[in-house]
N, CA, C and O atoms as CSV, one atom per row, in Angstrom:
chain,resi,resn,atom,element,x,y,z
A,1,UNK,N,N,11.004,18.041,13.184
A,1,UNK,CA,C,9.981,17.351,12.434
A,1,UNK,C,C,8.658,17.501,13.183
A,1,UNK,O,O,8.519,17.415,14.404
A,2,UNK,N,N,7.932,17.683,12.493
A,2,UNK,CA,C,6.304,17.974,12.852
A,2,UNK,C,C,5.744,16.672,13.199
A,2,UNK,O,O,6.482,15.720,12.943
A,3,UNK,N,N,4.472,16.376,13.788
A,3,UNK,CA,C,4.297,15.062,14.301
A,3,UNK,C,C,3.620,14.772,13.298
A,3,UNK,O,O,3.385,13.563,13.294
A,4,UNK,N,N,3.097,15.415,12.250
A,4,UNK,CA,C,2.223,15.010,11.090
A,4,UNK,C,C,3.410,14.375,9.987
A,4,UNK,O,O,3.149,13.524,9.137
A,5,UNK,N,N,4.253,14.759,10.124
A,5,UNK,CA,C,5.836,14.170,9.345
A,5,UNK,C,C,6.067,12.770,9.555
A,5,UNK,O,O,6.082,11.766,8.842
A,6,UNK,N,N,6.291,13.109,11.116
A,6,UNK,CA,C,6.582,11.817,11.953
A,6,UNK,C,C,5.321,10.923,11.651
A,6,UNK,O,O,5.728,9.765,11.748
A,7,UNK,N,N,4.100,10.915,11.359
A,7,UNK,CA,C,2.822,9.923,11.006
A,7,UNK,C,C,2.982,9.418,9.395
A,7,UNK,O,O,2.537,8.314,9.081
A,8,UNK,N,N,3.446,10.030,8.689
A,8,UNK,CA,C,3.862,9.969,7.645
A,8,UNK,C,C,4.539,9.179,7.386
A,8,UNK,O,O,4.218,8.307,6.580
A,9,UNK,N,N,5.609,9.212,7.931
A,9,UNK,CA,C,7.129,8.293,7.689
A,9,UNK,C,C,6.641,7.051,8.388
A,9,UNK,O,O,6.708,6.134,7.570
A,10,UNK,N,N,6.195,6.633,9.507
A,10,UNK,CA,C,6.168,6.073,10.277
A,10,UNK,C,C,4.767,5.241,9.281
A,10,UNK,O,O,4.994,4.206,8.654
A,11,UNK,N,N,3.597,5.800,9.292
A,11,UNK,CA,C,2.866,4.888,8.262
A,11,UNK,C,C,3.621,4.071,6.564
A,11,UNK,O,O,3.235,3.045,6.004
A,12,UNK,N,N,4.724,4.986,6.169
A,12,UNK,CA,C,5.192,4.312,5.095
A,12,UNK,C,C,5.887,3.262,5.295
A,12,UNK,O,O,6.148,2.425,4.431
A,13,UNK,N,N,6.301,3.227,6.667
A,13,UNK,CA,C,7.481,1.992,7.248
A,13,UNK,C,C,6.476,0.878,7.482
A,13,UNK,O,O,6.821,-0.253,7.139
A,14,UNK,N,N,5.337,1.044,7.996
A,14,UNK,CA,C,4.820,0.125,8.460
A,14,UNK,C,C,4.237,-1.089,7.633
A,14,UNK,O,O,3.291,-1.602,8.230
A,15,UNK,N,N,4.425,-1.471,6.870
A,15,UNK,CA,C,4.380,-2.310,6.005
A,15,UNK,C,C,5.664,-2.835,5.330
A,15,UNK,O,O,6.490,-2.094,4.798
A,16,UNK,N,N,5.800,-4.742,5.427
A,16,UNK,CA,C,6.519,-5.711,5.328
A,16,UNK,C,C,7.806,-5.076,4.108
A,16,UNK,O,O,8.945,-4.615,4.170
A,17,UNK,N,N,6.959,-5.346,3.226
A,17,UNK,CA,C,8.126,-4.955,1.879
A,17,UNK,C,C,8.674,-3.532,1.982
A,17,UNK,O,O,9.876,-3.268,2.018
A,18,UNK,N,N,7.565,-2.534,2.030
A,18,UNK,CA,C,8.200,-1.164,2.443
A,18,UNK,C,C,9.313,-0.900,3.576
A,18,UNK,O,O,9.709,0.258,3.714
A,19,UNK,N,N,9.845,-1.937,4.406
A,19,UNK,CA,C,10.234,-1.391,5.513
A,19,UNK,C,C,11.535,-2.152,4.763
A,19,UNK,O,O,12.660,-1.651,4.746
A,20,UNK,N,N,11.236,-3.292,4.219
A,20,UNK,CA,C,12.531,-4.498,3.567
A,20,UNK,C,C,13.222,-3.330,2.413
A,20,UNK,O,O,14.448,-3.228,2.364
A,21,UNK,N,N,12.498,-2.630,1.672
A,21,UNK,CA,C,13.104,-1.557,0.236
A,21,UNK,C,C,13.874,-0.621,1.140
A,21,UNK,O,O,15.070,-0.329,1.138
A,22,UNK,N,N,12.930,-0.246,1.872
A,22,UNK,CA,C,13.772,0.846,2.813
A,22,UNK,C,C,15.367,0.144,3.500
A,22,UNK,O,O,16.504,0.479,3.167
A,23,UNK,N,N,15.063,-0.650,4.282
A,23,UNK,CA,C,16.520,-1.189,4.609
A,23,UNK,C,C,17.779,-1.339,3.787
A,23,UNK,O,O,18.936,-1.052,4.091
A,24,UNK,N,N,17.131,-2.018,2.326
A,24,UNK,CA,C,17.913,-2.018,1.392
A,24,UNK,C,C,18.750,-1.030,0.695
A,24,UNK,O,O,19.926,-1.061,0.330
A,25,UNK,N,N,17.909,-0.230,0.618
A,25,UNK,CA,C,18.603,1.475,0.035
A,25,UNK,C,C,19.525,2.276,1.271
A,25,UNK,O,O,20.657,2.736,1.119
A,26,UNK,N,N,18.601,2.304,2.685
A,26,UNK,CA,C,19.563,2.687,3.785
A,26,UNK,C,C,21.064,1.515,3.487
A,26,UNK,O,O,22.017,2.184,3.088
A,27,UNK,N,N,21.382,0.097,3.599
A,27,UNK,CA,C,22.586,-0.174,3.366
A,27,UNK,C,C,23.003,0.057,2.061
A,27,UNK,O,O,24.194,-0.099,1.794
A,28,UNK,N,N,22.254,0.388,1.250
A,28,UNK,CA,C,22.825,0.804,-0.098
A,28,UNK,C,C,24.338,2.171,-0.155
A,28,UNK,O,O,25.403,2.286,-0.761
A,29,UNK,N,N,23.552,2.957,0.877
A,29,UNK,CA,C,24.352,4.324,0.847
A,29,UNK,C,C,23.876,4.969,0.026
A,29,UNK,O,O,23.032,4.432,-0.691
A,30,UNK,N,N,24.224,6.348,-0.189
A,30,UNK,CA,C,23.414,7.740,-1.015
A,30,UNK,C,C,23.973,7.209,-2.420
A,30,UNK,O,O,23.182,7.585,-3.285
A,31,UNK,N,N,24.711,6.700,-2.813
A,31,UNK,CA,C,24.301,6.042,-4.318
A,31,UNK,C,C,23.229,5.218,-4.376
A,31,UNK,O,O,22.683,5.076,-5.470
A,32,UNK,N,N,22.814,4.643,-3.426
A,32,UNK,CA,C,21.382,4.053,-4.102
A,32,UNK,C,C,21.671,3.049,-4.985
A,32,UNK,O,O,22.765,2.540,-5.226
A,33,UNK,N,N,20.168,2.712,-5.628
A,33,UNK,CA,C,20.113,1.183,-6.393
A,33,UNK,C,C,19.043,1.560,-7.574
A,33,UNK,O,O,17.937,2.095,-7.504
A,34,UNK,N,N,19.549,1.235,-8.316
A,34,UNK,CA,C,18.614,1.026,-9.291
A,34,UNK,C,C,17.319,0.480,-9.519
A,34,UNK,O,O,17.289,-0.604,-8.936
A,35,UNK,N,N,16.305,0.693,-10.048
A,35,UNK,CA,C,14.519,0.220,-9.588
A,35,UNK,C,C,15.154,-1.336,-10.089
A,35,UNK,O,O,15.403,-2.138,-9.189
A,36,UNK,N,N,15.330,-1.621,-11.089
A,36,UNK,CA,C,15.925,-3.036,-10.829
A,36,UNK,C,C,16.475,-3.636,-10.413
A,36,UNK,O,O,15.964,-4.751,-10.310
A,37,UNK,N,N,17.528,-3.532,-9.983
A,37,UNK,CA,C,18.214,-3.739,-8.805
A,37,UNK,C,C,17.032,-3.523,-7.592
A,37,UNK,O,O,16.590,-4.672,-7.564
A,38,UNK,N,N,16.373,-2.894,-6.739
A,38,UNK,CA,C,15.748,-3.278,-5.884
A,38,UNK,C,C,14.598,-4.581,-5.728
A,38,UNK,O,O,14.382,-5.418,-4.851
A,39,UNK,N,N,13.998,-4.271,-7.057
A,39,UNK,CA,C,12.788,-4.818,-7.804
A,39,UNK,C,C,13.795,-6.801,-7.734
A,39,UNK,O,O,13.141,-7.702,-7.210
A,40,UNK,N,N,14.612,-7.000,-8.044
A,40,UNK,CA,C,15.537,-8.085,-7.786
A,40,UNK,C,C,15.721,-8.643,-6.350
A,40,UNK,O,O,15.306,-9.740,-5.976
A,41,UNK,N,N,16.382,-7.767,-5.615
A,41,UNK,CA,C,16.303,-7.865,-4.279
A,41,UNK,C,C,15.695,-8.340,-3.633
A,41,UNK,O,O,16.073,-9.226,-2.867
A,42,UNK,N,N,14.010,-7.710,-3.766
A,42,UNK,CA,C,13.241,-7.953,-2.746
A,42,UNK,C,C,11.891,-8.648,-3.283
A,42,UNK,O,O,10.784,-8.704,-2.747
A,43,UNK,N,N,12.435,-9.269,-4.780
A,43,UNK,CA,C,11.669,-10.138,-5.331
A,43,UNK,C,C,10.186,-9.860,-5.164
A,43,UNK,O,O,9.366,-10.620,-4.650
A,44,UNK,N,N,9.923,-8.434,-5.768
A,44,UNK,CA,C,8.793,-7.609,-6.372
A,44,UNK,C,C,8.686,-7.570,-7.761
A,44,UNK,O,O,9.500,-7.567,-8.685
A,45,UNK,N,N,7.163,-7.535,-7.644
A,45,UNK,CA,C,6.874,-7.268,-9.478
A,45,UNK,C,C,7.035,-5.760,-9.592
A,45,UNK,O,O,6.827,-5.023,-8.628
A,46,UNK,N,N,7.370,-5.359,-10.659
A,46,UNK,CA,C,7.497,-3.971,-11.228
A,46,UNK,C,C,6.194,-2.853,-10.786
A,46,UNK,O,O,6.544,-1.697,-10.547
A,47,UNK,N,N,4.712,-3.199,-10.681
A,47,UNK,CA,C,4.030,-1.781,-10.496
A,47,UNK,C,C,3.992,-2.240,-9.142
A,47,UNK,O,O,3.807,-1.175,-8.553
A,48,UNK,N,N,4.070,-3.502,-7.887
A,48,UNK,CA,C,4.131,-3.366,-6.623
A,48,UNK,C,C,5.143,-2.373,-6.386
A,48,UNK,O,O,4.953,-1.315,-5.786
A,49,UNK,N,N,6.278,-2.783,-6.912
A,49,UNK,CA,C,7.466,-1.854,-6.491
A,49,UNK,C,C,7.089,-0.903,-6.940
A,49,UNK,O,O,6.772,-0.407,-5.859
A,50,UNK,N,N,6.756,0.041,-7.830
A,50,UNK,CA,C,6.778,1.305,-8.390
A,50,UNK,C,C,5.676,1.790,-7.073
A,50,UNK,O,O,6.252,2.451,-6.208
A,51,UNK,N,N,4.093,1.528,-6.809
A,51,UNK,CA,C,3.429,1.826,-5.839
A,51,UNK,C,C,4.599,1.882,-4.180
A,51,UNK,O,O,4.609,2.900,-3.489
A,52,UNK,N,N,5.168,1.059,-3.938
A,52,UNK,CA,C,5.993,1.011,-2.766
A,52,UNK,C,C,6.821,2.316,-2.501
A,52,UNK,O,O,6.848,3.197,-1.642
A,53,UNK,N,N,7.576,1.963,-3.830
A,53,UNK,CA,C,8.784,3.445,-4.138
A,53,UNK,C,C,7.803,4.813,-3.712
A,53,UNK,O,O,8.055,5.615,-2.813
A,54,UNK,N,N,6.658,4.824,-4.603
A,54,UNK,CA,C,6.277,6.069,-4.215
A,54,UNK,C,C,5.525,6.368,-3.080
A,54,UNK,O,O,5.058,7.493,-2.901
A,55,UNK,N,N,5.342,5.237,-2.126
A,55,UNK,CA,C,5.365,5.521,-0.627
A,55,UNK,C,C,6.448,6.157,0.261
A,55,UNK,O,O,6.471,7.133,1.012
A,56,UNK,N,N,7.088,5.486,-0.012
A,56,UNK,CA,C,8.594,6.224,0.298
A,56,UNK,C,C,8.801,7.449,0.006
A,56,UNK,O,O,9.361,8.074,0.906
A,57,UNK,N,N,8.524,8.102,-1.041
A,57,UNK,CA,C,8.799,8.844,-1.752
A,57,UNK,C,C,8.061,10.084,-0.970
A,57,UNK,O,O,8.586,10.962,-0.284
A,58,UNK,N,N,6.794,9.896,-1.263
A,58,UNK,CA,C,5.644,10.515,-0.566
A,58,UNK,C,C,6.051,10.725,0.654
A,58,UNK,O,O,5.750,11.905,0.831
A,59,UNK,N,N,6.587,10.308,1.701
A,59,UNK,CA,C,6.564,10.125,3.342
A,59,UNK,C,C,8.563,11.434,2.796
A,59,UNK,O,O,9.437,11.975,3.474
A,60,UNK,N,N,8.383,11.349,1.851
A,60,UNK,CA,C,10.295,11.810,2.359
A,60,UNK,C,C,10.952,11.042,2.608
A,60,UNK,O,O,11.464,11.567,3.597
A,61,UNK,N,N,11.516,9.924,2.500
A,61,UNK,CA,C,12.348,8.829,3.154
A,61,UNK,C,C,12.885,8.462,2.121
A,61,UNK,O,O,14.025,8.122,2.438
A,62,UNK,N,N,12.656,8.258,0.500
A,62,UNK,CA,C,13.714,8.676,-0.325
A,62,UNK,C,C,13.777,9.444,-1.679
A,62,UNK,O,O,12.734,9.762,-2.250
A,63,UNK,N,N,14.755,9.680,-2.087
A,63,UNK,CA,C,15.372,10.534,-2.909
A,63,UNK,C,C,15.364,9.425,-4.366
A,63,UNK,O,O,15.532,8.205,-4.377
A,64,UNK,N,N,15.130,10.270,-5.408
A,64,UNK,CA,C,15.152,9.721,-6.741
A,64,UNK,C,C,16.293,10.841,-7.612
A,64,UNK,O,O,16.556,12.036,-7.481
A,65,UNK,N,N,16.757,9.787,-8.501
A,65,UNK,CA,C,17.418,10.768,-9.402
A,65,UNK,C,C,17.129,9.288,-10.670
A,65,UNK,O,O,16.779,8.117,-10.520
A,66,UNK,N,N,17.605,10.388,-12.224
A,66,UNK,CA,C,17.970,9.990,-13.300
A,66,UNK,C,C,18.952,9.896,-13.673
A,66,UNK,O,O,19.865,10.694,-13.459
A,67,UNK,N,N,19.016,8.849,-14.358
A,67,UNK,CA,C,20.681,8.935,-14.936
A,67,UNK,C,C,20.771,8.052,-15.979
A,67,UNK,O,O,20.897,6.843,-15.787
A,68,UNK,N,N,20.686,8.827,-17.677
A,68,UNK,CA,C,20.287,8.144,-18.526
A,68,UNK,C,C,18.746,7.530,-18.353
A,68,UNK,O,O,17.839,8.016,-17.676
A,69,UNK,N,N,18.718,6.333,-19.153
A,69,UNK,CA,C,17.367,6.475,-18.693
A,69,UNK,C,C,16.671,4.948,-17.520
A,69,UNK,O,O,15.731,4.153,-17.517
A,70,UNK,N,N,17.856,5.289,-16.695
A,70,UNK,CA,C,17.696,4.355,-15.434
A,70,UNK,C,C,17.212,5.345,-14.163
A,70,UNK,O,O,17.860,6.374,-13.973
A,71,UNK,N,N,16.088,5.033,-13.307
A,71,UNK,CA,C,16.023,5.836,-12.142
A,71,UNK,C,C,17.065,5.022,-10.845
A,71,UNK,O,O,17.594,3.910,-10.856
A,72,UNK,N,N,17.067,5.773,-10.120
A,72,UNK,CA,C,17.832,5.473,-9.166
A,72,UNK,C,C,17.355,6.411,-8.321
A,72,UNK,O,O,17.187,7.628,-8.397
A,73,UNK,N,N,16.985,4.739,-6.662
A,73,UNK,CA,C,16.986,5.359,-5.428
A,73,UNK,C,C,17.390,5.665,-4.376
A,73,UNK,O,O,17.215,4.465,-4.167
A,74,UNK,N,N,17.763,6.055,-3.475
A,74,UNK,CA,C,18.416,6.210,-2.099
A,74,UNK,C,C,17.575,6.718,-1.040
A,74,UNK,O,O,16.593,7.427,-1.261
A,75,UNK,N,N,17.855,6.453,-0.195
A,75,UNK,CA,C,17.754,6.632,1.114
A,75,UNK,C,C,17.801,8.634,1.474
A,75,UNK,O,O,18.758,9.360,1.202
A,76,UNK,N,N,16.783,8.979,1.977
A,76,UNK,CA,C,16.867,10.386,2.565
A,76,UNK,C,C,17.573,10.320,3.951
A,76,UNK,O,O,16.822,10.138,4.909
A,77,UNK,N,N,19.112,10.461,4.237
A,77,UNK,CA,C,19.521,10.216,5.493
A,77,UNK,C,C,18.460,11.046,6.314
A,77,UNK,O,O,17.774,10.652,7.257
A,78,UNK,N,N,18.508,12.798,5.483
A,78,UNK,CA,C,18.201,13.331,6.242
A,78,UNK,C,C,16.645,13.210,7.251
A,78,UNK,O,O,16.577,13.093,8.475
A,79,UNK,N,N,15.833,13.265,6.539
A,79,UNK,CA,C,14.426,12.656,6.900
A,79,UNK,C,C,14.974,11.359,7.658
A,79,UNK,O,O,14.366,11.313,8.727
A,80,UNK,N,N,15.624,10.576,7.587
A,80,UNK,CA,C,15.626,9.415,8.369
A,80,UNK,C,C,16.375,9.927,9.785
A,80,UNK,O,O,16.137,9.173,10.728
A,81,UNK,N,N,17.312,11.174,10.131
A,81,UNK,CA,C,17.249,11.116,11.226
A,81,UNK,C,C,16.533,12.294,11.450
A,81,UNK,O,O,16.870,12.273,12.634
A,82,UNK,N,N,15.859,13.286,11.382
A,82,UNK,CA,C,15.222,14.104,11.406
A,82,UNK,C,C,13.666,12.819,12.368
A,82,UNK,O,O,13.329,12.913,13.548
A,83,UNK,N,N,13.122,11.864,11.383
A,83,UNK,CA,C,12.779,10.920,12.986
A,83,UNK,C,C,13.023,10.578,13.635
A,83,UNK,O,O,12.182,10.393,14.514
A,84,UNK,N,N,14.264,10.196,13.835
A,84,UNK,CA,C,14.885,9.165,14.773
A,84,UNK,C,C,15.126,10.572,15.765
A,84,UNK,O,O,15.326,10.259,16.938
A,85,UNK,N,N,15.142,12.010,15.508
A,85,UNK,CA,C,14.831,12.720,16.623
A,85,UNK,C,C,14.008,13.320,16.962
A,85,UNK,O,O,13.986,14.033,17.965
A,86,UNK,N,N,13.015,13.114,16.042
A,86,UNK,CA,C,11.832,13.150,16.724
A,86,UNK,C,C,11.101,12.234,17.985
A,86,UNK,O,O,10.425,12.675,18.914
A,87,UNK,N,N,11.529,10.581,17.647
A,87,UNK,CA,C,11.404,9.432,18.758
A,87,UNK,C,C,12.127,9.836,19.927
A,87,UNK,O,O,11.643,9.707,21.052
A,88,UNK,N,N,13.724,10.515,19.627
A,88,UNK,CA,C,14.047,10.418,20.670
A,88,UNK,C,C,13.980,11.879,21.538
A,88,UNK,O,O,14.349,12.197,22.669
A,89,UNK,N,N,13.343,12.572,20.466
A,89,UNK,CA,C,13.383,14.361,21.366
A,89,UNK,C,C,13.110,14.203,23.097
A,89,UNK,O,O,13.986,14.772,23.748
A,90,UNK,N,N,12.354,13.723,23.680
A,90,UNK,CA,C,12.505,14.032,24.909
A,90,UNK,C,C,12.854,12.808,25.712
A,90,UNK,O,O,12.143,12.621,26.700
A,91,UNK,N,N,13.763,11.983,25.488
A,91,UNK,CA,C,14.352,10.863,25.624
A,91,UNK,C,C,14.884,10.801,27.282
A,91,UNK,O,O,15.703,11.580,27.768
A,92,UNK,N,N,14.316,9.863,27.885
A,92,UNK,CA,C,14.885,9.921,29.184
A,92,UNK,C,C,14.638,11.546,30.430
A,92,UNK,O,O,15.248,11.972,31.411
A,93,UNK,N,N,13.323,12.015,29.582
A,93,UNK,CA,C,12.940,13.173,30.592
A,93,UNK,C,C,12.803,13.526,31.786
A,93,UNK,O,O,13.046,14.583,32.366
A,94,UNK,N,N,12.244,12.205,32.229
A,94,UNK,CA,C,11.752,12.194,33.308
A,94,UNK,C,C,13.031,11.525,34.279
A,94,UNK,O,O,13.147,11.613,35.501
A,95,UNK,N,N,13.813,10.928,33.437
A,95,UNK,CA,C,15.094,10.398,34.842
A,95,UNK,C,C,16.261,11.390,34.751
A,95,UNK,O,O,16.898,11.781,35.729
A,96,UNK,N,N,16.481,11.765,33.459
A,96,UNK,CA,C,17.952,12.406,33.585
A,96,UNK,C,C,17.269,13.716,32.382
A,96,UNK,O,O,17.475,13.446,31.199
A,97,UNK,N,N,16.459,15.131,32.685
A,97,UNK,CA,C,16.589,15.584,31.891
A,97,UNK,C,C,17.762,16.643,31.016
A,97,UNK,O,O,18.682,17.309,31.491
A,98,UNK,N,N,17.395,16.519,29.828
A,98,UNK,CA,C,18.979,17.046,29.220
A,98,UNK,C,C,19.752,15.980,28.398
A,98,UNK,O,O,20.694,16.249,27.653
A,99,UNK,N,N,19.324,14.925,28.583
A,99,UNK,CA,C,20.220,13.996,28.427
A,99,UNK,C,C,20.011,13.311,26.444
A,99,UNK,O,O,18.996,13.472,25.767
A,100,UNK,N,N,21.112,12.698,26.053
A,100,UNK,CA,C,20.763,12.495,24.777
A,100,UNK,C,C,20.371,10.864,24.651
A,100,UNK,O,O,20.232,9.966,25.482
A,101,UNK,N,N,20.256,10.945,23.086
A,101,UNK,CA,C,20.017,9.296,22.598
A,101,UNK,C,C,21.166,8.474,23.570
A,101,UNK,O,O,20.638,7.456,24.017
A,102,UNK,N,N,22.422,8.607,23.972
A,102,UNK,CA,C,23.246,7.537,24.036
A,102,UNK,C,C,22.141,7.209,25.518
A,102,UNK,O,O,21.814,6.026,25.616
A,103,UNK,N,N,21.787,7.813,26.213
A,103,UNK,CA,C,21.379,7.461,27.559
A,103,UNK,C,C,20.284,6.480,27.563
A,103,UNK,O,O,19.879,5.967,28.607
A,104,UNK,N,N,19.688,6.152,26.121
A,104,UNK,CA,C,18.330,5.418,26.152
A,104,UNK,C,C,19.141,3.684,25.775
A,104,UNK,O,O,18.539,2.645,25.505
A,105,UNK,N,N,20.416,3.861,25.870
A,105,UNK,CA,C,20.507,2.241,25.688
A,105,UNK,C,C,20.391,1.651,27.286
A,105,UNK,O,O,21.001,2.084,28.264
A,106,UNK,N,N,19.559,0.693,27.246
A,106,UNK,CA,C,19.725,0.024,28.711
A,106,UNK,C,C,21.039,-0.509,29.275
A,106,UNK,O,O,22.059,-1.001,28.792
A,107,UNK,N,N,20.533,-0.165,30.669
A,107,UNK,CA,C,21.729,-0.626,31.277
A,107,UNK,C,C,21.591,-2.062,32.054
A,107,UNK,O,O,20.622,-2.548,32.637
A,108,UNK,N,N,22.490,-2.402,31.914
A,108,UNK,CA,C,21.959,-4.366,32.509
A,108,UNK,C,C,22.296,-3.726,34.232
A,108,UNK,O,O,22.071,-4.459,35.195
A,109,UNK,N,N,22.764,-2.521,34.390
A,109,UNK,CA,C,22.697,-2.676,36.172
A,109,UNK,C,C,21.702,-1.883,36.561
A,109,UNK,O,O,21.690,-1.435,37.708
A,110,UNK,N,N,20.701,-1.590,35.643
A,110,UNK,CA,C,19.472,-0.998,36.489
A,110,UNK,C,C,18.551,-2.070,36.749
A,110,UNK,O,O,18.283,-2.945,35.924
A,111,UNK,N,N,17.910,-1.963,38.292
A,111,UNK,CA,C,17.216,-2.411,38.590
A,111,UNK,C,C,15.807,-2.013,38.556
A,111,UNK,O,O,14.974,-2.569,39.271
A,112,UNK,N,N,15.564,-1.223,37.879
A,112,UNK,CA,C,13.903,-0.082,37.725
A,112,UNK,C,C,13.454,-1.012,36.637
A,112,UNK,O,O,13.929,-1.791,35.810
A,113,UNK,N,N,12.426,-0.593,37.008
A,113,UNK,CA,C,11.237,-0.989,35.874
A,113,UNK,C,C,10.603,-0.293,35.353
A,113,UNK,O,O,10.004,0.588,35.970
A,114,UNK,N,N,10.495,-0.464,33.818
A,114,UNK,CA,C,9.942,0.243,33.092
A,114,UNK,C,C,8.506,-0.475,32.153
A,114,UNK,O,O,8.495,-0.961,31.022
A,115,UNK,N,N,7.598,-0.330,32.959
A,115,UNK,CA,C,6.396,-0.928,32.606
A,115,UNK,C,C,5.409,-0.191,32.279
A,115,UNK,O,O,4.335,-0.703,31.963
């Protein structure tokens, strides 16, 4: 992912309800939810949500389909970890390079500081 990707996604998250739709569809799973069904959920009016959706949409983070004449959204796994390695591409460089995501969970027996 390009860092102009990564500004992208990362500006569509950054806002309250956008980040709440997003969560919702990520536990949804790749079936997704229906615009009403979300629009319910997260106790939005219809063109907030429609503007929201197509933030999402816009950034890559999710996927639309039709079906009949209900839309339905989901979650772009892929774009969603396609950032999450971008955050973590050079993860722990400087102490252990080489090393992956599992190494960035803290450890309660280090005594370093990371300030």
């Amino acid at each position: 992912m390009e860092t102009k990707n990564a500004l992208s996604c990362l500006a569509a998250l950054a806002q309250e309800k956008r980040l709440e739709i997003y969560r919702l569809l990520v536990e949804a799973g790749p079936t997704g939810l229906a615009v009403g069904e979300i629009g319910a959920s997260v106790k939005t009016a219809p063109a907030t949500l429609s503007f929201h959706l197509k933030e999402l949409a816009h950034a890559g983070l999710v996927a639309t389909r039709q079906q009949g004449r209900y839309v339905f959204y989901s979650a772009n796994y892929a774009q969603m970890q396609a950032l999450l390695g971008y955050l973590t591409q050079n993860c722990c460089a400087r102490d252990a390079p080489g090393c992956g995501p599992d190494c960035a969970v803290p450890s309660t027996k280090s005594h370093r500081s990371h300030a």
